[in-house]
Each structure stands twice: as C-alpha cells, then as structure tokens.
N, C-alpha and C positions, 0 to 999 in steps of 0.2 A: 935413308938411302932409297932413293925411285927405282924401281924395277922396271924394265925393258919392256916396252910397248909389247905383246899378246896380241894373236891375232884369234881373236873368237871365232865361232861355228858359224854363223850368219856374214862371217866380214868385215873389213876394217878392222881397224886397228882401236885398242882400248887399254887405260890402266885397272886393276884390277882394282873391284870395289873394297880389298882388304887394305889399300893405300889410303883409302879417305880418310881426312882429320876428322869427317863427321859420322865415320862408320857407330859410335859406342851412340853418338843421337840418334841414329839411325833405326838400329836396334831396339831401342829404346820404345821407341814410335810405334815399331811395329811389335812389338809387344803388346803395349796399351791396345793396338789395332788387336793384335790377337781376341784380346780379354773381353771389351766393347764388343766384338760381335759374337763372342759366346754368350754375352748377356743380350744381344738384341737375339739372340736364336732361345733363349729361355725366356724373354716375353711371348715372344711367338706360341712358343708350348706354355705359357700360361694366358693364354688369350688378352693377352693385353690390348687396350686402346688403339687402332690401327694408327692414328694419327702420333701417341708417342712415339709409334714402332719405326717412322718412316721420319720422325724427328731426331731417333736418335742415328737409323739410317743415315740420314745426311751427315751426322755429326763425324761419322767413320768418312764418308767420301770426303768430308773437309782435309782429315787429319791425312787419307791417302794422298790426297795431292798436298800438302806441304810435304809428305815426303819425296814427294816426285820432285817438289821446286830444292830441296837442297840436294839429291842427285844428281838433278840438271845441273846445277850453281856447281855440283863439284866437277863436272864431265866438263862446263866449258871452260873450268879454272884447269884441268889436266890435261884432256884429251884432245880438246879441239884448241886449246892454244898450241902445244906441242903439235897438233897437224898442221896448223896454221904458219908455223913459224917453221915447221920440215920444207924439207924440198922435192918431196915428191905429190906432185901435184893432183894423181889419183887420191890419194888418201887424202887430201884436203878437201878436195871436193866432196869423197863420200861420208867424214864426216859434217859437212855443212848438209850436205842430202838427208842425215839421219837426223841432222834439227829438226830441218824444214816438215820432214815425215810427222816430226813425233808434234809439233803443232799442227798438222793438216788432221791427224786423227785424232786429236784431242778435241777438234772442230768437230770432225763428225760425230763424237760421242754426245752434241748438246742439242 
C-alpha cells in the first residue's frame, strides 16, 4: 500500500524513499560506497600512488551516480508520474522544475 504524498522541507511534494522497490539496492550501493572510500582514505595515509588514488576515486563517483540514476528512475516512476497525472497544476510544474534543476547542476558539476 502507497502512502499519501508528504510534503518535504524544501517543497513539493514527494513519496518517501522507504516506498522504493529499489530501497535494499540502494543500500547496498551505499555501503560498498561507504567501504571504497575508507579504503581510498587509507591509501592516502599509506602514500599510495596518486594516480591509483584518483583511479579508484573515480571508481566511487561511477558507483554515486548509478545510485543517482535508479533514484531518479524511481522518483519519475512515483513522484512525477502521480504529479503529472494530479490536477493541480502547481505541483506539476514544480516537479518538472526539480528535474530540469537537477540536470542543469549536474552540468555545472563537469
């Protein structure tokens, strides 16, 4: 059973990340993420090769954004379909606004 749209701190409207079918991947991921940079932080204190250091670097930023792409994947399968198909037209719009955002800074990060 879906729980009643929540309105967060920032606004708009959202289902809670405890609904995702991909919450336990999720997890998961961010674990492994956890682990990965306790050991890129103990090459560092063991002087490791700067170029491993920034190879395994990237290996973390790989795995942060595939978490990003199945949150996204779940937010447009929940949130923004349910705003898309509501009938109040603010909430649709602001979450189409909060796509467009989170691709417009994803640009500036490169």
């Amino acid at each position: 059973m879906r729980r009643p749209l929540d309105k967060p701190p920032m606004g708009g409207y959202h289902i809670l990340m405890g609904d995702s079918k991909n919450k336990k991947e999720i997890g998961n991921r961010m674990n492994y993420l956890v682990g990965h940079l306790k050991a890129n932080s103990k090459m560092i204190e063991e002087n490791r090769y700067c170029i491993d250091i920034i190879r395994q670097n990237q290996a973390v930023i790989a795995a942060i954004k595939k978490v990003n792409e199945i949150i996204l994947e779940d937010h447009l399968n929940s949130c923004v379909i349910t705003a898309v198909r509501g009938k109040n037209a603010k909430t649709r719009e602001k979450v189409l606004r909060e796509i467009v955002q989170i691709f417009k800074e994803e640009d500036n990060e490169k």
